[in-house]
C-alpha positions in Angstrom: 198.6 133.0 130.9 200.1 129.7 130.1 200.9 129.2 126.7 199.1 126.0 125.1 200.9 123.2 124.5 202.0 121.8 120.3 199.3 119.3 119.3 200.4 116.9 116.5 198.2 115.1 114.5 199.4 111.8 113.3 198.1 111.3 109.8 198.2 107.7 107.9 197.1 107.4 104.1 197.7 104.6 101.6 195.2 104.8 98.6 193.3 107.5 99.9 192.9 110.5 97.2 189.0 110.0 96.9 188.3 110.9 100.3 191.6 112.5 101.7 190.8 116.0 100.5 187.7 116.7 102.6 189.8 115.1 105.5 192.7 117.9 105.2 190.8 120.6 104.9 188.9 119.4 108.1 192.5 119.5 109.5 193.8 122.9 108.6 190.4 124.1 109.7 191.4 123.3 113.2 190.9 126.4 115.7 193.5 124.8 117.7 197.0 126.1 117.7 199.7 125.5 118.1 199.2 122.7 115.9 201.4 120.6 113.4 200.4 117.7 111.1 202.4 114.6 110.6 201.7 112.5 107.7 203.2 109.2 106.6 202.0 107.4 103.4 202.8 104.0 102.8 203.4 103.7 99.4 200.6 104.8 97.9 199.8 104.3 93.6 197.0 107.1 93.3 196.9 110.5 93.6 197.6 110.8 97.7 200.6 112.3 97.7 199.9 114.4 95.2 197.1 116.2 97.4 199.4 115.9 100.2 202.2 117.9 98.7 199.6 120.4 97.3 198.3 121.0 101.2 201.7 121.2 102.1 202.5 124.0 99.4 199.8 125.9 101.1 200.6 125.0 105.2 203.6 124.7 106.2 202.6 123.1 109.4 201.8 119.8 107.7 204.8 117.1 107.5 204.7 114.6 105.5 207.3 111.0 104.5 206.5 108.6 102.1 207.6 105.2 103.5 210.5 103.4 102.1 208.4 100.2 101.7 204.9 99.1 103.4 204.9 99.0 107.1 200.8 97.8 107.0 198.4 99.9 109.1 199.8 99.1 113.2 203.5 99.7 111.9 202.4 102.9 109.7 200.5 104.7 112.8 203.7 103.5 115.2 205.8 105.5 112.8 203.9 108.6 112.7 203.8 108.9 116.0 207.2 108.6 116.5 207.7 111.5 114.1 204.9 114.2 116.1 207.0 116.2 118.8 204.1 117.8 120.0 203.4 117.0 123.9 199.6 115.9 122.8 198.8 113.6 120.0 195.8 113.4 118.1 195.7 110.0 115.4 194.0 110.5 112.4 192.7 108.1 109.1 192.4 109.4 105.9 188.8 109.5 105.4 187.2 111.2 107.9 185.8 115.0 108.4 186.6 116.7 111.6 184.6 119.0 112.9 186.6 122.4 113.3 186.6 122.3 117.1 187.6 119.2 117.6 191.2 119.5 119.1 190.1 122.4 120.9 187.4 120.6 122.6 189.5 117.9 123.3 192.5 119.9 124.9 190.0 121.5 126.9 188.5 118.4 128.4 192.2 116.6 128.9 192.6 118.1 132.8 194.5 115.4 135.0 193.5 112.9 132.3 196.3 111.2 130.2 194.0 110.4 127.2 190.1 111.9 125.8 188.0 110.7 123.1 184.4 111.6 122.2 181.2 110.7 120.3 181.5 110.2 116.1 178.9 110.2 113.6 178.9 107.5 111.1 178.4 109.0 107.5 178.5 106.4 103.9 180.5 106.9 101.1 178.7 110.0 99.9 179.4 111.7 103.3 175.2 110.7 103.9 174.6 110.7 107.7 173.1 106.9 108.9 171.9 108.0 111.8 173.7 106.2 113.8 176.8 107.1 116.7 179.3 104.8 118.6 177.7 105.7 121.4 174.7 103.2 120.1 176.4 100.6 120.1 179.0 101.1 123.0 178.8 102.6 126.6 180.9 105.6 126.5 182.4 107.2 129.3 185.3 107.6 131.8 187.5 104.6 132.6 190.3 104.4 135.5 190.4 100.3 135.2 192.1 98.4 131.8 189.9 95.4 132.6 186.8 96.6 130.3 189.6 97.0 127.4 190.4 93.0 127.9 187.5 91.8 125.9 186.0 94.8 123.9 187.1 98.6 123.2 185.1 101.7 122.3 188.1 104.5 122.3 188.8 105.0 118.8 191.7 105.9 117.2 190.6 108.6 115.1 188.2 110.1 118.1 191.2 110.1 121.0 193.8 112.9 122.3 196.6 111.4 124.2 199.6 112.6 125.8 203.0 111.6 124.9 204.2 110.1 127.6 202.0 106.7 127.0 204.1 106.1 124.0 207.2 105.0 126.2 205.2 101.7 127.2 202.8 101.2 123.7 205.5 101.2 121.3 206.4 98.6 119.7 202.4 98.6 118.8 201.7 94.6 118.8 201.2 93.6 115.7 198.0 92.0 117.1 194.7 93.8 117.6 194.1 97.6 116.8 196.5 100.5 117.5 193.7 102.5 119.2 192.6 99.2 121.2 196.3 98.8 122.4 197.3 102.6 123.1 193.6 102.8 125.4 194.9 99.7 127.2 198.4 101.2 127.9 197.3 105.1 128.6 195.2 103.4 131.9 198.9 102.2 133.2 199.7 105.9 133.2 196.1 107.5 134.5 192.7 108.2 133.3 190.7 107.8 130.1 188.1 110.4 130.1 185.7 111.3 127.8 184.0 113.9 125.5 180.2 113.1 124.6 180.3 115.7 121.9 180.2 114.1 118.5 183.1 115.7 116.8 184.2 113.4 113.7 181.8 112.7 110.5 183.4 108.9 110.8 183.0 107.4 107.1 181.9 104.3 106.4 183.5 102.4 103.2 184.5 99.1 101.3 187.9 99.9 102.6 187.3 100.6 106.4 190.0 98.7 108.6 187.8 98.4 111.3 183.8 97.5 111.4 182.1 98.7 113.8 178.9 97.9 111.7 179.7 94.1 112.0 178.9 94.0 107.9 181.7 92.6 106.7 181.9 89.1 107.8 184.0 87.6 105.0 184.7 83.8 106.9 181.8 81.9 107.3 180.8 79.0 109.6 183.6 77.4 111.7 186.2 79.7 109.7 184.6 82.5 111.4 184.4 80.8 114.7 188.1 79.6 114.8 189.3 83.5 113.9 187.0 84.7 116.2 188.5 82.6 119.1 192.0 82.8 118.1 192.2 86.3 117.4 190.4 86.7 120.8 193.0 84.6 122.3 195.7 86.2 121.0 194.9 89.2 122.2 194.5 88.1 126.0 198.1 86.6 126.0 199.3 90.5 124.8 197.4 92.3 126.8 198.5 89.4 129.9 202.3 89.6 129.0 202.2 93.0 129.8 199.9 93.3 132.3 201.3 90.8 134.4 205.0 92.4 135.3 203.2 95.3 136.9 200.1 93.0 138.6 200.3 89.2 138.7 197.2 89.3 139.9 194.9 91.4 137.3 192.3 89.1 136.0 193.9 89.5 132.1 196.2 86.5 133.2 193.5 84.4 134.3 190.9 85.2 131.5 194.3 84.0 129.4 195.0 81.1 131.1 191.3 79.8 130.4 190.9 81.1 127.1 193.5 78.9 125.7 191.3 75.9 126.8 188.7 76.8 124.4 191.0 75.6 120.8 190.8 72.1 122.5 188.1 71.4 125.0 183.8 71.2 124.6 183.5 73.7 127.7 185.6 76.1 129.6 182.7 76.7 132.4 185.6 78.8 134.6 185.9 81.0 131.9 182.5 81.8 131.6 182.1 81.9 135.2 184.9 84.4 135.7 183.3 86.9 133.5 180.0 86.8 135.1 181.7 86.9 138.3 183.6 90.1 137.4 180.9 91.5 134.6 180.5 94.7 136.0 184.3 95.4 134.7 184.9 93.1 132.2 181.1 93.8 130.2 181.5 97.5 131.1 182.0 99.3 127.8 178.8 97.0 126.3 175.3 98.4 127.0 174.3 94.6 127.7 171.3 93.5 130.0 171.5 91.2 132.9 170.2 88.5 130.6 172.5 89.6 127.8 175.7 89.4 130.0 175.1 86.1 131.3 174.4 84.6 127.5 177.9 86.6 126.9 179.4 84.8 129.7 177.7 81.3 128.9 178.7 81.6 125.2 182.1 82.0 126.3 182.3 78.5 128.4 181.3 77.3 124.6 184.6 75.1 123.7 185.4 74.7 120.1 184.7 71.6 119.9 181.4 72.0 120.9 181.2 74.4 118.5 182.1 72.2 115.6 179.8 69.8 116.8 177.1 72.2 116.2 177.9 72.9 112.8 178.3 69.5 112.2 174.5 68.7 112.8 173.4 72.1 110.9 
């Protein structure tokens, strides 16, 4: 019988003590083995690596480095990567629970794929189930095309299981974006995404959360938030095109990027919203929009800034 192959789990903390307990002992509960935990804290002032050096004591599979001086989130989860050597890796946040099958499960379902994710249930603060799953919001599934990764993404970081080898393209992570948005994008270059649709992570949602899947936590208002939106939509086309388009000069990222940058200085950009509707089966895949929906999608789109600030100007 062939022997399993080492799973790492790639572990990033900064301030995390009030939930981080409940996450490790999710961890070392794993039924998976071989297994071996890589943790890299980036600077933390509470008690974090306190609890991680007491796990530690106890399991001598867990690994752990306290950065040298802030790396931020991207740079933190590039490093920790780069220190698993198991041939699967498994990213992690700090304030999660896993159930204790999760690795297993996902090993299991890899096959020819190069990277797995599943289904997560969004708990509060108190660990309180909201009754609702990514999969409400997003259509989950298998992927073999990056172009539904262009404009939305619904792999997460802390629910995917990739193999090593994608790391030779995704590193340096951009500093633009999210790791698990960028690492999704890249894995397709290699092969397949598929997917799990057991819910296997109690995903917690906090003050603190990086990412917001919620939408709750609009801090810019008005044409602030519509200038970030755009830009930090825009910036992320011209990644994903830069290194798209030395492989294909023809996938449609370079063209959704050439358009988009019409948008900071024009009232409409009809091409752009034409080329999403054209190619809205790909591009609107992961979204669980209707027919109606997706054209709105693709007509807000063509919306230029300044139409936009026109708008709020007559508000």
């Amino acid at each position: 019988m062939k022997a399993l192959p080492l799973l790492s789990i790639g572990l990033c903390t900064y301030n995390g003590g009030k939930y981080l307990r409940q996450q490790l002992e999710s961890l070392v509960s794993q039924t998976y083995r071989p297994l071996e935990i890589r943790i890299r804290d980036d600077q933390s002032t509470d008690d974090t690596f306190d609890i991680i050096r007491e796990f530690q004591a106890a399991h001598p599979f867990i690994h752990a480095i306290q950065n040298e001086e802030r790396l931020g989130l991207q740079k933190n989860f590039e490093a920790v990567f780069q220190d698993c050597t198991g041939e699967l890796i498994a990213p992690c946040d700090q304030d999660d629970i896993w159930a204790p099958n999760k690795l297993e499960n996902l090993q299991k379902s890899m096959g020819s794929h190069v990277m797995v994710y599943h289904d997560s249930e969004l708990i509060d603060e108190a660990g309180g189930p909201m009754g609702y799953r990514i999969s409400d919001r997003f259509r989950l599934g298998n992927f073999t095309l990056q172009t539904p990764f262009l404009l939305f993404n619904c792999v997460s970081g802390h629910g995917m299981l990739f193999q090593r080898k994608i790391l030779e393209l995704a590193i340096p992570i951009p500093p633009v974006g999210f790791y698990d948005h960028w690492l999704a994008l890249v894995a397709l270059e290699f092969g397949t995404i598929g997917y799990s649709p057991d819910v296997l992570v109690k995903y917690r949602q906090h003050s603190d959360n990086q990412t917001d899947i919620l939408g709750n936590k609009k801090k810019l208002t008005g044409m602030d938030r519509v200038r970030s939106r755009i830009s930090r939509e825009n910036t992320w086309l011209e990644v994903c095109s830069k290194f798209l388009e030395t492989r294909n000069p023809s996938h449609p990222a370079i063209q959704l990027n050439q358009l988009a940058k019409k948008r900071e200085s024009s009232y409409f950009t009809f091409g752009l919203g034409w080329e999403i509707w054209q190619r809205r089966r790909e591009i609107l895949d992961i979204v669980p929009y209707s027919t109606f929906a997706k054209l709105a999608f693709s007509f807000r789109y063509s919306l230029g800034l300044k139409t936009k600030q026109l708008f709020y100007a007559i508000r």
